[in-house]
C-alpha positions in Angstrom: 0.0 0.0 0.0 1.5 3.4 -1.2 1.1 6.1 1.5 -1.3 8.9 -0.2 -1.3 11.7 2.1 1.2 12.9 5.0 -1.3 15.0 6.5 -4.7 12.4 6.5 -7.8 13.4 7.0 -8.4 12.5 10.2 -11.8 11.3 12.1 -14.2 13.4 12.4 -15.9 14.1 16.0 -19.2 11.7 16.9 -22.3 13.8 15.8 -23.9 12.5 19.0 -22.6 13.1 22.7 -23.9 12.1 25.7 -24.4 14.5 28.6 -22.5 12.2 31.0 -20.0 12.4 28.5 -19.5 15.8 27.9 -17.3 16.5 31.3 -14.8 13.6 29.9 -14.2 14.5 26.9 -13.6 18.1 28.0 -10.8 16.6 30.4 -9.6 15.0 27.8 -9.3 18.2 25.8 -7.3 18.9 28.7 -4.4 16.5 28.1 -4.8 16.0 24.1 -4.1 20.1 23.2 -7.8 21.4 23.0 -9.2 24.4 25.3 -10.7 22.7 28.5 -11.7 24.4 31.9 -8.7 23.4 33.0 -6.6 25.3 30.3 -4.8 23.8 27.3 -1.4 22.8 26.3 0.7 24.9 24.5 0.6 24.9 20.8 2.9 23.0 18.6 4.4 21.7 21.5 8.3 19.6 19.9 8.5 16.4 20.4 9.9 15.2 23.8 8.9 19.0 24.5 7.3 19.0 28.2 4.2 21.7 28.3 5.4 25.3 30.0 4.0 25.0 33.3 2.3 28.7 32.6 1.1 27.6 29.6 -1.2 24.3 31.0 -2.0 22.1 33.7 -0.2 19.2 32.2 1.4 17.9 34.5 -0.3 19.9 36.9 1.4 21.4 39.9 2.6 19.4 42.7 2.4 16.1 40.1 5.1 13.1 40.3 8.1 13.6 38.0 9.9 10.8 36.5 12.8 9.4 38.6 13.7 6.6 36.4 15.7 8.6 34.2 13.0 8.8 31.0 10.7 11.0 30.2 7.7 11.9 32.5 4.2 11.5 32.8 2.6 14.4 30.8 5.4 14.7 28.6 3.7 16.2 25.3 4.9 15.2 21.9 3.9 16.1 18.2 3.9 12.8 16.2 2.0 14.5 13.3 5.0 13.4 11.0 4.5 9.8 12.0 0.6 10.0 10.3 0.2 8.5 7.4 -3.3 8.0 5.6 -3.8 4.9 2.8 -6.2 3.5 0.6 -6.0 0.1 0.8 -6.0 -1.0 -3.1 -7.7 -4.1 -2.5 -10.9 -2.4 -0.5 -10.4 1.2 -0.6 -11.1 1.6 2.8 -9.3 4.8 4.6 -6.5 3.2 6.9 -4.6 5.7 9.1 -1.3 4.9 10.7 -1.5 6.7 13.4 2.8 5.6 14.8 5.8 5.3 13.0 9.1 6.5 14.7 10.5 3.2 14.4 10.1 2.3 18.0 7.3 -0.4 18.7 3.6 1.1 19.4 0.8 -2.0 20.3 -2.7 -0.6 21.4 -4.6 -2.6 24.5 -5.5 -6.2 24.4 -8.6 -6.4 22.2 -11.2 -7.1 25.3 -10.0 -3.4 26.5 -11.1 -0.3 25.1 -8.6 1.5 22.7 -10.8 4.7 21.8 -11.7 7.1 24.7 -14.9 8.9 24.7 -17.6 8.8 21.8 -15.8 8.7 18.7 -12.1 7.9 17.8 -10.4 11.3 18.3 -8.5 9.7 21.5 -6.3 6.7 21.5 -4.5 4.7 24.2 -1.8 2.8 23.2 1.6 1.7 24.9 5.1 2.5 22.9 9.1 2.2 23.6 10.0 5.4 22.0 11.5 6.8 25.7 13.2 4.1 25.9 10.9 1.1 27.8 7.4 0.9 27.2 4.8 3.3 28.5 1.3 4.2 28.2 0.2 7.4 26.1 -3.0 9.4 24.9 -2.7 10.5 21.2 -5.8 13.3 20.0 -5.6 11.8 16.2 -7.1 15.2 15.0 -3.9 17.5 16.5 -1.2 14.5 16.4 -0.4 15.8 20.1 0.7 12.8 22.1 0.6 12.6 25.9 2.7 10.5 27.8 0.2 8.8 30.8 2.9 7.1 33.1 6.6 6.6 33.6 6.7 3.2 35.3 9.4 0.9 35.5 8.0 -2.5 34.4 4.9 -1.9 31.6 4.0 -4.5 29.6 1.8 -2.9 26.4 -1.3 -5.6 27.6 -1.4 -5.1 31.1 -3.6 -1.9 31.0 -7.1 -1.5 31.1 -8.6 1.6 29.9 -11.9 2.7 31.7 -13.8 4.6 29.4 -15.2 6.8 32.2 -11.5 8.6 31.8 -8.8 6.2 33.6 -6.4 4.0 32.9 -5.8 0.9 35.0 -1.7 -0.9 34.5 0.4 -2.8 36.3 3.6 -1.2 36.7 5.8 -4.6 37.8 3.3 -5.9 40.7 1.8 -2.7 41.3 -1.8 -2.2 39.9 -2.1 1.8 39.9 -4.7 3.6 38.2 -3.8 7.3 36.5 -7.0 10.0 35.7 -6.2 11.2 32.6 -7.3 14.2 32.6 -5.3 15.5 35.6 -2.5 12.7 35.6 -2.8 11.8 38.9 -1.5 8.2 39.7 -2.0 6.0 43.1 -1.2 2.6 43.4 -4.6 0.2 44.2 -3.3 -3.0 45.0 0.6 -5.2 45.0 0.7 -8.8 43.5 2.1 -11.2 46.4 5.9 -11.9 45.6 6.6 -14.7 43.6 3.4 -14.4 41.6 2.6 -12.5 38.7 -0.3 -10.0 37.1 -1.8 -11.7 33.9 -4.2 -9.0 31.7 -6.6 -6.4 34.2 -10.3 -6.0 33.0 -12.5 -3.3 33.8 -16.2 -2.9 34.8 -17.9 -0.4 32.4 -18.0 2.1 35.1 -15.0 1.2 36.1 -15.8 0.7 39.9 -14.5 -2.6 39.7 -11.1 -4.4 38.5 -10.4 -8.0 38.0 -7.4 -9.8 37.0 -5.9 -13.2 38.0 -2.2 -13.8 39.4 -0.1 -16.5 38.6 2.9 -18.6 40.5 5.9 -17.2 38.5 8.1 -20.5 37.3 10.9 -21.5 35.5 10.7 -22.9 32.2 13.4 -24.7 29.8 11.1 -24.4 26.2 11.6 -20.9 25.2 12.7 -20.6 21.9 11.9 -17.0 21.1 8.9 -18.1 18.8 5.3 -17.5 19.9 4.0 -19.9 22.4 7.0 -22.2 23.3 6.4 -22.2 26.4 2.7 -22.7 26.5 2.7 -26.5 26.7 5.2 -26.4 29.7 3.4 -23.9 31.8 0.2 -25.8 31.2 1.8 -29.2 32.6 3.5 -27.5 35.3 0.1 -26.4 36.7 1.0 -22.8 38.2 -1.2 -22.0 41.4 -3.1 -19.0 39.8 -5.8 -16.5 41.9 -8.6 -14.3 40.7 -8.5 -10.6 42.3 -11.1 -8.5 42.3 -10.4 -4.5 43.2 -12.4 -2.2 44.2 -11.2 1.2 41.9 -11.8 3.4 45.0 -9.9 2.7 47.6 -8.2 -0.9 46.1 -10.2 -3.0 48.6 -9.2 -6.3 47.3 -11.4 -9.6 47.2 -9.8 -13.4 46.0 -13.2 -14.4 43.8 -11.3 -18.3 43.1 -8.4 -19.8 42.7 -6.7 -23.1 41.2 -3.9 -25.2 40.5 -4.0 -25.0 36.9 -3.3 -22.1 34.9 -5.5 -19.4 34.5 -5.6 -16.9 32.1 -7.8 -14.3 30.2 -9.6 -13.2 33.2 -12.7 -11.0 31.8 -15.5 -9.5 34.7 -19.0 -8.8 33.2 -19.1 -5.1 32.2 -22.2 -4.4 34.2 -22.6 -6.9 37.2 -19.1 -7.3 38.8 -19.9 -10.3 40.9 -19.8 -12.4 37.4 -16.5 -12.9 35.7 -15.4 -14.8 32.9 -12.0 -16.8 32.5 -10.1 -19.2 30.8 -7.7 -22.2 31.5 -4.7 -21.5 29.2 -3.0 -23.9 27.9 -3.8 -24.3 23.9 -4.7 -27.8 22.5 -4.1 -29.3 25.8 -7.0 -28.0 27.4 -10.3 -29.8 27.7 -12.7 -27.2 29.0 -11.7 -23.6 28.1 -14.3 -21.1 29.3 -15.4 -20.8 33.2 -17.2 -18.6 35.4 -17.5 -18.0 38.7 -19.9 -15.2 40.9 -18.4 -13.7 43.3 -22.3 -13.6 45.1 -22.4 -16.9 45.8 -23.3 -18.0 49.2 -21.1 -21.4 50.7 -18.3 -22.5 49.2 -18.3 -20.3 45.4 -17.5 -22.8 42.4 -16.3 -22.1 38.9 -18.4 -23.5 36.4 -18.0 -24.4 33.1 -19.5 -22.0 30.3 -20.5 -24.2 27.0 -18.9 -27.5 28.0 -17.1 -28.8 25.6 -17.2 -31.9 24.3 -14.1 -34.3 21.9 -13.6 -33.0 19.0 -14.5 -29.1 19.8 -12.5 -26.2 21.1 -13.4 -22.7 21.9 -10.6 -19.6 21.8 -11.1 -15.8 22.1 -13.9 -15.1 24.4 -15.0 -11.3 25.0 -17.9 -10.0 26.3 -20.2 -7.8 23.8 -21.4 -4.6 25.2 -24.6 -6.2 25.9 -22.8 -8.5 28.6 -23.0 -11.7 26.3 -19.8 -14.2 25.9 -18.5 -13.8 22.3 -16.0 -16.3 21.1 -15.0 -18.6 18.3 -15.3 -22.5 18.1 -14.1 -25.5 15.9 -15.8 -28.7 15.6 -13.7 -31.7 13.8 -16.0 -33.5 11.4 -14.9 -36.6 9.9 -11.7 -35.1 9.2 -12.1 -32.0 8.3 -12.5 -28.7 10.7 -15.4 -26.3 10.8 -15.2 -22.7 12.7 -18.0 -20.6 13.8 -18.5 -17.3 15.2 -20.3 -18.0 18.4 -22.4 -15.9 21.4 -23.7 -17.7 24.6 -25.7 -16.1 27.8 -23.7 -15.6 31.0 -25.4 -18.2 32.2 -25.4 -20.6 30.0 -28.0 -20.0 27.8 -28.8 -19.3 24.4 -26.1 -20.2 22.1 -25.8 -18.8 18.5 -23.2 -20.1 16.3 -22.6 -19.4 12.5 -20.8 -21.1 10.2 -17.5 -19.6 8.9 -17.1 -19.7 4.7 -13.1 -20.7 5.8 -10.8 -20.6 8.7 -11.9 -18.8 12.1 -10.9 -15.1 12.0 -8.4 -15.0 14.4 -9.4 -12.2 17.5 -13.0 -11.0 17.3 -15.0 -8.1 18.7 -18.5 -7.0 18.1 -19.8 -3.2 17.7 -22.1 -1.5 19.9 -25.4 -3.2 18.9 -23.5 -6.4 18.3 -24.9 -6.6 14.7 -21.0 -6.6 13.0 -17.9 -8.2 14.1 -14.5 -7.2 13.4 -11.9 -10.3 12.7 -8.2 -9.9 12.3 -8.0 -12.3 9.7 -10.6 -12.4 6.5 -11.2 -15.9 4.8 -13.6 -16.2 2.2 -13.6 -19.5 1.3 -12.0 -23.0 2.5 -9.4 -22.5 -0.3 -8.4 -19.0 0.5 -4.6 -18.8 1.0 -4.6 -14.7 1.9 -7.2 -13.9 4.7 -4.5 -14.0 7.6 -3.7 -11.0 6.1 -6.5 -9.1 6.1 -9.2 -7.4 8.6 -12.4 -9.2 8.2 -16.8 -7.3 8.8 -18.8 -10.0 9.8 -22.5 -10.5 9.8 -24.9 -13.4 10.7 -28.1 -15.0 9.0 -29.6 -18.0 9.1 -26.7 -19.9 11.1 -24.0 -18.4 9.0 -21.4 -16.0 9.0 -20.7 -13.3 6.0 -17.4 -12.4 5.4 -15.9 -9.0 3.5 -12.5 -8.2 3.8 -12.3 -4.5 5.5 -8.6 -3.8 4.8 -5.1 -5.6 4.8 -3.0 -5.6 7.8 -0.1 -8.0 6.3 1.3 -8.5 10.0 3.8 -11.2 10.7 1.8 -12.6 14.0 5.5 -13.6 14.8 4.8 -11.8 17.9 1.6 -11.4 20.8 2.3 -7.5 20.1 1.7 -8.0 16.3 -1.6 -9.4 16.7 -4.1 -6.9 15.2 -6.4 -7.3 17.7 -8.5 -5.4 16.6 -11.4 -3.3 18.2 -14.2 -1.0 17.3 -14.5 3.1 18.5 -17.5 3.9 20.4 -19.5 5.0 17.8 -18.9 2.0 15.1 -17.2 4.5 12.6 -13.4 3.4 12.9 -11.4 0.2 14.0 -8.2 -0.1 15.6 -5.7 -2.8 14.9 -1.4 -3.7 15.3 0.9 -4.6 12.2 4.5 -5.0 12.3 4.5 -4.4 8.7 7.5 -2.6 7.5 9.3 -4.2 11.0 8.2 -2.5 14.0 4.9 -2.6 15.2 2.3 0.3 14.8 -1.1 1.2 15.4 -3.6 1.9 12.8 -7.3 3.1 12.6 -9.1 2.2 9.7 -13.3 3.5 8.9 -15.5 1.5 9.1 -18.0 1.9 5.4 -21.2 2.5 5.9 -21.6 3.2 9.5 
């Protein structure tokens, strides 16, 4: 894809705000450049430039300053010469790369939020450019890029954006929430030594943060390729906890806990006594998807959700904005493999599944009315030899799935960083997705047609 036009045409603002909104996106304004009741960053700010302290309230007075020897939080940058705009010449569809300094830029885990507020003028998304990873707040319109923290130990997936106008990361074992639109950073909660933090999820209005910890152990298959090491930590049956925090004052609560390894840890986005998780482990797992309530009276008990029988397997599980379980499954026929797009109740009940024209499409998500899914891979047919490199619309009819190819992402998915994961904005107009295309990992937003 030849890149068209160094200054793109960026999104546009959601013609539709809500009035709880409104105070969130004008703090936001506060960070990304625009005038806000709290001021507004100084124009044309260089990059690595911090904000004159006259000039805005970024950081604002009496905020931490980095003492790690990078950059600090509220560091502004102007990464308008890293914007490039595309028309894929397959689709035509407008892509945006929205990073490109040659560090390595991955956007949250793709049952996270990447867009804040109602459209897609604001997007979180971790980068390496100071040096190590941290989190930052890009306004797409301006190019002025904010970085949110200056930790010591950030991975780019173990963030939670709360669309309410926080972020929630571990920095090492330290789960520490940051307002963005003041900066303002506490720590909630510390993993116990010799365990781990796996992915934090958020409620919807982000009272609530769940998250499972894992026994940190040594392991002798790591090769450097993508999941060496999955069949070794799966037999070696890690103890693992679920930890549920309260966001305001990081009252903690163990919800269940195993000797087997737990992964993908997802709480319901409006009733945070229900959450969702997973026992990793690939192939070798029998039953992926559990849940447990944290409500229940007497001993609690993880239960299985859709119990799987030989010959299936389920991957990718998300919860729509409605609160139902997305995910995908594979059924072996006779020999041959069949995939479907799938959705099942909370509880159990009420499962839709649609057939796939070819292979699954790799990470899914569904928009706000859960009438179109977004794929990071796009087969059309049981021959197709190109769809892993493409970004898939889905809709479903009559117990199948339609497939058209949104836009090419031609990653490597050498790496869990290259993954597009891709996920929709608020208001269904743009998606967000990773490539390593070209070598280093970037973030892209690409519109959605017809929406």
């Amino acid at each position: 894809m030849s890149m068209q036009d160094p200054q793109p045409r960026l999104p546009v603002e959601s013609g539709s705000v809500t009035v709880g909104r409104r105070a969130f996106l004008a703090g936001l304004a506060a960070v990304g450049g625009a005038a806000a009741a709290r001021g507004a960053l100084a124009p044309a700010a260089a990059a690595g430039e911090k904000a004159p302290a006259g000039e805005a309230n970024l950081p604002p007075q009496g905020a931490p300053q980095s003492g790690k020897g990078g950059p600090a939080r509220g560091t502004v940058h102007d990464i308008r010469n890293e914007m490039q705009e595309v028309r894929d010449p397959a689709t035509s569809a407008r892509v945006v790369r929205l990073t490109g300094d040659g560090s390595e830029n991955v956007h949250p885990y793709f049952t996270s939020a990447t867009f804040l507020g109602d459209g897609a003028e604001h997007v979180v998304f971790a980068s390496n450019r100071s040096g190590r990873f941290q989190h930052y707040l890009l306004e797409v319109r301006t190019g002025r890029l904010v970085q949110l923290t200056d930790g010591a130990e950030l991975s780019p997936f173990s963030v939670c954006p709360d669309p309410g106008g926080r972020l929630f990361y571990f920095d090492g074992p330290a789960l520490h929430v940051v307002k963005i639109d003041s900066l303002e950073d506490r720590e909630l909660y510390r993993v116990p030594d010799g365990f781990r933090p796996a992915l934090p999820t958020c409620t919807a209005d982000g009272q609530y943060v769940a998250f499972a910890y894992c026994e940190k152990r040594a392991v002798s298959t790591e090769s450097g390729r993508i999941y060496s090491t999955m069949a070794e930590t799966y037999f070696q049956r890690p103890r693992c906890v679920i930890m549920r925090v309260r966001a305001a004052n990081g009252e903690a609560a163990a919800i269940w806990g195993e000797v087997a390894w737990i992964s993908h840890v997802l709480i319901h986005p409006a009733r945070p006594n229900l959450i969702l998780f997973c026992h990793e482990g690939g192939s070798n797992v029998r039953q992926r998807m559990w849940t447990v309530d944290a409500d229940e009276k007497g001993p609690r008990q993880a239960r299985p959700l859709y119990p799987q029988r030989p010959g299936e397997s389920c991957v990718h599980e998300f919860f729509t904005r409605q609160g139902e379980v997305g995910f995908q499954y594979s059924l072996d026929v006779e020999g041959r493999r069949e995939d479907f797009n799938a959705f099942i109740r909370i509880d159990g009940t009420w499962i839709r599944q649609y057939l796939l024209p070819g292979q699954r499409p790799g990470h899914i998500q569904a928009n706000s009315t859960g009438t179109l899914l977004i794929g990071d891979r796009g087969y059309l047919g049981p021959d197709d030899k190109d769809g892993g490199r493409y970004m898939a619309l889905m809709t479903h009819a009559s117990g199948r799935a339609q497939v058209r190819r949104l836009c090419q992402h031609n990653t490597s998915w050498k790496t869990q960083a290259s993954h597009p994961h891709a996920v929709f904005s608020a208001d269904d107009r743009w998606v967000a997705f990773n490539s390593d295309q070209g070598g280093h990992t970037n973030v892209y937003i690409a519109e959605v047609p017809g929406v």
